[in-house]
N, C-alpha and C positions, 0 to 999 in steps of 0.2 A: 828391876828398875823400870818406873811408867817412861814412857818415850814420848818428850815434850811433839805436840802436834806445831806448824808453825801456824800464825791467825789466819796468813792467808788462805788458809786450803777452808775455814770458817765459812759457811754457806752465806752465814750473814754479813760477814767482813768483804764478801764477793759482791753481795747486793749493795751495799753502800760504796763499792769502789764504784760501780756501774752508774750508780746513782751519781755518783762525783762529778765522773768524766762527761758524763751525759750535761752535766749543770756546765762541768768548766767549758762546753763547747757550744754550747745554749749562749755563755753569756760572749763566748769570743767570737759567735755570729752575731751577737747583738751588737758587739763593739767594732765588728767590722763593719754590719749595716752603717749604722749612726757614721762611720767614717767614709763610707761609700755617698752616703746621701749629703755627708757636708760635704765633700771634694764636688760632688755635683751640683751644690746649690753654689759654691764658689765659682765652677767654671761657668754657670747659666749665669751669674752677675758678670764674671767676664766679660762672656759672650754677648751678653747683650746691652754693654758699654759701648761696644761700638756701632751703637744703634743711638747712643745718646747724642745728636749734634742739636745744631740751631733748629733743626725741621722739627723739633720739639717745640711747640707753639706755647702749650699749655707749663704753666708754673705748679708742679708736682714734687719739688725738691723736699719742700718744709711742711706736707700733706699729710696728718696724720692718717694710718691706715685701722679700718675698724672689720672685721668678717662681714659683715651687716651692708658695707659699701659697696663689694664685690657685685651684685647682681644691677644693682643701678649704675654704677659706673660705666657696666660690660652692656646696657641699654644704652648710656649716654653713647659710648663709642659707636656702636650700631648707628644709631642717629646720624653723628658726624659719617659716617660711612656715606649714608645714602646721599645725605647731602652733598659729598663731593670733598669734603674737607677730612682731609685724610691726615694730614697732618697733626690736628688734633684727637683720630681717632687712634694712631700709631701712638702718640704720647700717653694714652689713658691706659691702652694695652700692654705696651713697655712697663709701667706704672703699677698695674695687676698682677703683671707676671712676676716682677720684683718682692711682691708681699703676697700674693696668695702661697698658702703651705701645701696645699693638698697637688699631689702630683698631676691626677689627670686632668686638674682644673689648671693647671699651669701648660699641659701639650694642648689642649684644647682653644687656650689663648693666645697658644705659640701660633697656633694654625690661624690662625684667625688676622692675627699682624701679620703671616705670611700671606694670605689674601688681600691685604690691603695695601700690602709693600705693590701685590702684583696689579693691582687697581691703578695706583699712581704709579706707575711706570718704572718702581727701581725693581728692576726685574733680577739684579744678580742677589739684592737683599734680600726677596723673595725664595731665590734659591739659595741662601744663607742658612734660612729659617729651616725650611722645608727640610733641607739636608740634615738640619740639627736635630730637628725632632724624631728624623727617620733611625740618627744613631741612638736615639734613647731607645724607640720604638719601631725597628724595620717594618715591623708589619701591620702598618698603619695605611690601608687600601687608597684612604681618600688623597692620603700625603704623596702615595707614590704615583697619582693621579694627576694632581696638582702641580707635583713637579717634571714630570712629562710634558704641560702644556707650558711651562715656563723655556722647558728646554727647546719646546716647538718653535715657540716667540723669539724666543733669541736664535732660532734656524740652527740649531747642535742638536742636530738628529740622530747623530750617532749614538749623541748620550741618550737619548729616548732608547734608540734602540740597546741599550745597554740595561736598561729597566724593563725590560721584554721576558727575561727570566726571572725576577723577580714575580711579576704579575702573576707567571704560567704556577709557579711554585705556590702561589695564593688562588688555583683555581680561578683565576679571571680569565674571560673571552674575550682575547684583545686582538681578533681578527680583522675587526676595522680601524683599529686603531693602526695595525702593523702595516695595512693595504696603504693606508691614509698618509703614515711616512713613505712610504713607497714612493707613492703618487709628487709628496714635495721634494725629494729626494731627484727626482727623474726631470720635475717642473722647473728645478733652479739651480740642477746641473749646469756647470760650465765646460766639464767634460765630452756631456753626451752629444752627439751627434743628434742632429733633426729628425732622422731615420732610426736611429737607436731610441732615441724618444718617441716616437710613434707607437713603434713594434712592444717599449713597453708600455707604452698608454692602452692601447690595442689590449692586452693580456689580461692588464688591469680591471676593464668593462669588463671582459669577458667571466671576470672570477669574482668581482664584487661589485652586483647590480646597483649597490649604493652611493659609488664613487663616479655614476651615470653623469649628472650635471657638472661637475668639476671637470671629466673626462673630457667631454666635449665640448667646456671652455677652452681648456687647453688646446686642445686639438683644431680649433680654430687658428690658433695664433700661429701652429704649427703647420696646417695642411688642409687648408680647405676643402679640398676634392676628399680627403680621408674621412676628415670630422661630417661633411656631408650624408658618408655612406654608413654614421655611427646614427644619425639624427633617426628615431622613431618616435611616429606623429600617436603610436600610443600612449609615450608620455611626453606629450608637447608641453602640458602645463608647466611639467618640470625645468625647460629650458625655454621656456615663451619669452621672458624677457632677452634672452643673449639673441635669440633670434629676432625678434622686434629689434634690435640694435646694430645689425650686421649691417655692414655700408654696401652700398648696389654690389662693388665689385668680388662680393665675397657671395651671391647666390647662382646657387646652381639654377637658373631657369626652366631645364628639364624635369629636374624631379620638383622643382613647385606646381608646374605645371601638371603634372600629373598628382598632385596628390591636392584635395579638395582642402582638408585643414591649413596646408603652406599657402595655397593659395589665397585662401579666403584672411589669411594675415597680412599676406604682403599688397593684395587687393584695398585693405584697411590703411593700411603703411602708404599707399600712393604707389608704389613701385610695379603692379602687376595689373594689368586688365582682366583679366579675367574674371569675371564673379562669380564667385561660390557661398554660401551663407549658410554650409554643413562643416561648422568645425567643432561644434560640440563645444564653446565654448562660450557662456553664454556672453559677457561682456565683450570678445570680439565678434559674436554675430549680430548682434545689437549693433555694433557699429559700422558691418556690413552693409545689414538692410537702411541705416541712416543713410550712408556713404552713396547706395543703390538710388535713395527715395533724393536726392541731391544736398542733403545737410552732411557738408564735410569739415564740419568745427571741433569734432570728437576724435581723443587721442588717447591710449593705452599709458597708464601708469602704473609701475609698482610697489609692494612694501613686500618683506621678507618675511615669514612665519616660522618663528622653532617648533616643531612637533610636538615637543618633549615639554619647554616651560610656557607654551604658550606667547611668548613677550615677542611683540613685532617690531623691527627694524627699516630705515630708510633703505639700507644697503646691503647687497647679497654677500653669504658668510660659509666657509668651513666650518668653521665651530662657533656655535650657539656664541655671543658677546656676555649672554649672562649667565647660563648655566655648562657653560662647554661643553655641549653633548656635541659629538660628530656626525656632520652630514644629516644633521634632521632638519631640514630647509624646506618649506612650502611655499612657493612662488604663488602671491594673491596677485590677482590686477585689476584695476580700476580706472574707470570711465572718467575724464577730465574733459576741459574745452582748452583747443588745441592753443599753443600760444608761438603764434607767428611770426620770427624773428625778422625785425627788418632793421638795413642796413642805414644810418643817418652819417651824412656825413659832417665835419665838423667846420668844412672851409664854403 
């Protein structure tokens, strides 16, 4: 009697079970995608209703949307950006975000209203965004960048310093960044003692030659005779203005005196007799030998240089205002005609 085989043990009945299961799981990742991506395009409408208030300037409700708009729109916004009118750049990008389909073109314009939230000053909206797009995408460099400077702004350093292993884990070199918390951490302490603040300002120069200018602001406010024995006249440029601004009761007279560059400043300033016209600098020895020659109508002005974007400022900065790089600061100064405050009275 033949002995029925069953089908399954069928070599070919094996390749089409394979073949099945392979399809039924093919298509129950495809049914899980499309479900993953609506729950997400549900919760980014959510999410970003509560971004809908009156600061929506622009009337976008009843807008048809076309692919074809996307790049001129994301120009327009730009535009209002620079102009200052943020308002209506925030409504155009809200607007994008809502109808463009393509995902990276959706986190890209996420980031983008998070930079403008951080322009106009809602700085927790900013950190709304930024956190949003970090949970689609953690390892988004610029994002975790961006949101560090927001945690700076709002002085919750902790939380910076909480995104410190994140960075390490993405290979970034955030040694000055970490110094740079340090430094605010130690500056706007309430806890620390005057002398605890020192000994860590002290440490600070001593390990990051970049944190030199700030160091010895601070350190001024802190202890004069200290900040005094941080001041080197090799890099005077770097601190020429805080020292042009120090009031009489704050110079050491011995070490100006002895050193030709301090001198030849404070010489310049009104405050020191001595002439010296070796400071290697050419706009205050030019004011020196004026000052020398009896034309004493010439006064030291400054503006501020980023290294890194070039863009110069009225007012001295930790981080860049436009491109937030840290501590790339160039102190420029310039030659004015002095303007001599006098006292009118009104009776």
């Amino acid at each position: 009697m033949n002995q029925i085989i069953p089908a399954y043990n069928d070599p070919l009945f094996s390749i089409l079970l394979i073949v099945a299961v392979a399809l039924l799981i093919s298509l129950i990742n495809y049914g899980w995608s499309l479900y993953r991506q609506h729950n997400e395009e549900n919760h980014l409408i959510k999410f970003l209703e509560q971004f809908d208030n009156i600061e929506c300037t622009l009337d976008t409700a009843n807008m048809p949307f076309e692919s074809h708009m996307e790049k001129p729109l994301s120009l327009l916004a730009k535009a209002f950006e620079k102009a200052g009118e943020y308002h209506k750049a925030i409504t155009i990008y809200l607007y994008l975000i809502k109808h463009t389909k393509e995902e990276n073109t959706k986190q890209d314009l996420m980031e983008l209203l998070g930079g403008v939230y951080f322009q106009a000053g809602f700085l927790v909206r900013a950190e709304t965004i930024y956190e949003e797009i970090l949970r689609l995408k953690p390892r988004n460099i610029r994002v975790l960048y961006a949101l560090a400077v927001v945690y700076e702004t709002k002085h919750e350093y902790t939380k910076v310093e909480e995104l410190f292993e994140p960075f390490e884990i993405l290979d970034q070199d955030i040694a000055l960044l970490q110094d740079h918390i340090r430094l605010l951490q130690c500056t706007s302490s309430k806890t620390l003692s005057a002398t605890q603040k020192i000994t860590k300002l002290n440490t600070l120069i001593a390990k990051e030659p970049r944190l030199y200018r700030e160091v010895i602001r601070s350190m001024f406010l802190l202890d004069t005779q200290n900040a005094w024995r941080l001041v080197d006249t090799s890099r005077l440029k770097m601190i020429l203005d805080i020292l042009w601004n120090l009031p009489y009761s704050q110079l050491d007279l011995e070490t100006i005196k002895n050193d030709s560059k301090l001198s030849t400043l404070y010489y310049v300033k009104g405050l020191f007799d001595v002439v010296s016209k070796e400071s290697g600098i050419f706009a205050l020895d030019i004011l020196a030998h004026a000052k020398e020659n009896g034309y004493d109508e010439g006064e030291l002005h400054f503006i501020y240089l980023c290294t890194k974007c070039k863009q110069s400022f009225p007012i001295s900065f930790k981080r860049c205002p436009n491109c937030m790089t840290l501590h790339a600061i160039a102190v420029e100064e310039y030659i004015s005609k002095a303007n001599h405050e006098r006292n009118y009275s009104l009776l």
